[in-house]
Structures are given as C-alpha cells and as structure tokens.
C-alpha positions as CSV (number, residue, x, y, z in Angstrom):
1,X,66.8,109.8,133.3
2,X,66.0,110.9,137.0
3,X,66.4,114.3,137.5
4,X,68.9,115.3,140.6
5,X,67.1,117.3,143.3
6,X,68.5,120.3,144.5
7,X,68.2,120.9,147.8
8,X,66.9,124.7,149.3
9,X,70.2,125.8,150.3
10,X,73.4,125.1,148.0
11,X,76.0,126.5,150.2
12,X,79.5,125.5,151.3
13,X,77.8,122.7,153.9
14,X,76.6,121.1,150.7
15,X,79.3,122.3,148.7
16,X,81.3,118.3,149.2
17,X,78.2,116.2,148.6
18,X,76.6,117.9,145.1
19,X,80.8,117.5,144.1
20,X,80.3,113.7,144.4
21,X,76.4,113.6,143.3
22,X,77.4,115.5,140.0
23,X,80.6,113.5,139.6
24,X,77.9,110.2,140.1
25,X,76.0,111.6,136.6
26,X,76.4,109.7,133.7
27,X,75.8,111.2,130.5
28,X,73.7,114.2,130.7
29,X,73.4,116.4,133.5
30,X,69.5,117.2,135.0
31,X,68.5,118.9,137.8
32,X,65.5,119.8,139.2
33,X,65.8,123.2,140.8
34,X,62.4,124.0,142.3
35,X,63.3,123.7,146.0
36,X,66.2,125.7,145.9
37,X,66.4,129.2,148.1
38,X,69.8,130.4,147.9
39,X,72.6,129.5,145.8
40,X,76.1,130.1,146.8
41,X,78.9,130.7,145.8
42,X,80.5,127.1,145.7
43,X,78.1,125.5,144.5
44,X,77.7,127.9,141.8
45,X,80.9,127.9,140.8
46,X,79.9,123.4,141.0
47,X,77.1,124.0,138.7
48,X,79.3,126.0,136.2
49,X,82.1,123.0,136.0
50,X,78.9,120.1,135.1
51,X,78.1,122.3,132.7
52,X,81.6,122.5,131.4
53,X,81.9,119.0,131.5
54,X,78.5,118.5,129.4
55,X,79.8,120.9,126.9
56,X,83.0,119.4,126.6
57,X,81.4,115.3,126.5
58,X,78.9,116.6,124.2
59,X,76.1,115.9,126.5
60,X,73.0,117.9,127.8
61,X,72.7,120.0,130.7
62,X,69.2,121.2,132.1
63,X,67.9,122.7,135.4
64,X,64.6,122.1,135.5
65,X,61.6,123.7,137.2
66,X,64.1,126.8,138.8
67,X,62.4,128.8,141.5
68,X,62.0,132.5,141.4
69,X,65.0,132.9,144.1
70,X,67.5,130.1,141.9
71,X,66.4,132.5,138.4
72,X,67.7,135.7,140.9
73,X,71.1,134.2,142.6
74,X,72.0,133.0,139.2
75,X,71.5,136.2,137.1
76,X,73.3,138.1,139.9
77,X,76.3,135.7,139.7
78,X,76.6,135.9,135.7
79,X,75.0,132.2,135.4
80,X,72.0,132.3,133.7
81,X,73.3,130.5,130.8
82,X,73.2,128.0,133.2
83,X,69.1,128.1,132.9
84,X,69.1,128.2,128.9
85,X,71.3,125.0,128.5
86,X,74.1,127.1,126.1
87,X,76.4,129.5,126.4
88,X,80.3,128.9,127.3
89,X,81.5,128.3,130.9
C-alpha cells in the first residue's frame, strides 16, 4: 500500500483536497507525515474522522515517519493517539 504524503502545511487551504484524498483510501489508512510543519485545526479534526472510520471498518491507521513539529501540533490538540494507531476518536 502507498503511503499518502502529507504536505508541510495542513491548513484550511488544504482542508478540501486531504477530504477527498482520505475519502480516495481504500482499506487502511497510511500516511507519511515527515514533511509536515504545522497542523491545523481542520485538518486535524480530518485526520481524527480517518481514524474513526478505520476503527469503525476494522482497518489500520498509521502516520508514518512524523516530524518533530507534526509530534508537537498533535499532542497540543489532544491527538497523539493519532501517532500510536489506538485509542478512541
């Protein structure tokens, strides 16, 4: 499975496009994280629904290779159970 490739800045300019990349996924949800700058508060809230939805179909969700700054916006908005692939959305 390719990993998706997140781009430096999820923000509300990017907010639309990730909605129809993730909704593009089939089965399991990966994504490659080591670009990414700033996460905002959109797409965060975009990230929390795929994982949802992979808890929910019973299939995998995984950021891989997360950058220092992704690791830091996601802790400050609650998600780092997005980074250990369990937890409930």
């Amino acid at each position: 499975m390719k990993a998706l490739i997140l781009p430096e800045i999820l923000d509300t300019r990017y907010a639309v496009s990730f909605s129809e990349l993730l909704k593009k996924q089939e089965g399991a949800f990966l994504l490659d994280g080591e670009c990414v700058q700033r996460v905002g508060g959109l797409c965060f809230q975009l990230l929390v629904s795929a994982f949802a939805t992979a808890q929910t179909l019973g299939t995998s969700f995984e950021i891989r290779n997360v950058s220092d700054e992704m690791k830091e916006n996601l802790t400050l908005l609650g998600g780092d159970f997005l980074l250990k692939g369990e937890g409930t959305a």
